[in-house]
N, C-alpha and C positions, 0 to 999 in steps of 0.2 A: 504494500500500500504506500510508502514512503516512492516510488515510482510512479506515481498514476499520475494523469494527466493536470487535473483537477489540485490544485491549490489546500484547498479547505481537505478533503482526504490526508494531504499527505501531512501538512498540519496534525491532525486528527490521529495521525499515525503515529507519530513523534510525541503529541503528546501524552497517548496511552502508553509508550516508552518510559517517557519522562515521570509519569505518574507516581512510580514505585519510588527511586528517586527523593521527590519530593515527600512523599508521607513519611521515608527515615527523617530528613531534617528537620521535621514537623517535630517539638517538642514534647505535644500535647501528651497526655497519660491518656493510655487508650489498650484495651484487651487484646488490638488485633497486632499480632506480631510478623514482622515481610524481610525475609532476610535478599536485601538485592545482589546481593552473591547469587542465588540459585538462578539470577537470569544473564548469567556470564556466557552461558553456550548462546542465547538466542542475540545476545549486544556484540559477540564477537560475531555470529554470523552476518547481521546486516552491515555491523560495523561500515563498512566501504562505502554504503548506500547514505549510510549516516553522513559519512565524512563528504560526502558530493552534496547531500543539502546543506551545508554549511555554503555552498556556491553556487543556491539555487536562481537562475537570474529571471524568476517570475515574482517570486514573493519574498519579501523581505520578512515577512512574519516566518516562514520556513526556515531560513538563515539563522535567525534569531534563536528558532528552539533546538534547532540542529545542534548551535554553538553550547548550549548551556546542558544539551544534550552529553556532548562530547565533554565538558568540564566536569560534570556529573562521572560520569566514565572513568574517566582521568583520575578522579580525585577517591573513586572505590578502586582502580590498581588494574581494570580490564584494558588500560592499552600499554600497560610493563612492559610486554612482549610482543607488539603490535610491532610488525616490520613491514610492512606494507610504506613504500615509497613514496607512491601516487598518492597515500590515504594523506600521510602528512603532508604535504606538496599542498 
C-alpha cells in the first residue's frame, strides 16, 4: 500500500506503520502492552519502500511520515545492519 497511486493510501499506510511507534512513547498507564521489536521482520521488509517515501514528489504529507517513520526505526536499532546503498542515498 505504501506504492499505490493514490496519496491518502499510502499516507494511511505509513501511518498504520507508525502507529505502534507512537503508543510506546505515549506515556500514558495503560493495560495494553506492544512490544515494537516483534515488527522488525515486516519494517525491514518494506524498509526500501519506506526509504523512497521519504522522496515522494507528490505529497509532502508522505515525506513527512516516511521521515519520522525512518527516525522511529533508527532510534529502536532496525536499521544497525541496514546496508542497502540506495536506501540511504
Amino acid at each position: 500500500m505504501t506504492s499505490d497511486k493514490d496519496a491518502t493510501v499510502r499516507i494511511a499506510a505509513l501511518k498504520g506503520l507508525l502507529a505502534p511507534f507512537k503508543y510506546k512513547q505515549d506515556k500514558r498507564p495503560t493495560s495494553l502492552q506492544f512490544d515494537v521489536q516483534s515488527m522488525q521482520n515486516v519494517c525491514r521488509k518494506f524498509l526500501p519502500r519506506i526509504a523512497d517515501c521519504t522522496d515522494d514528489s507528490q505529497s509532502l504529507e508522505v515525506q513527512e511520515i516516511a521521515m519520522e517513520l525512518i527516525v522511529k526505526l533508527a532510534n529502536e536499532g532496525f536499521l544497525d545492519d541496514w546496508d542497502d546503498d540506495a536506501g540511504w542515498d
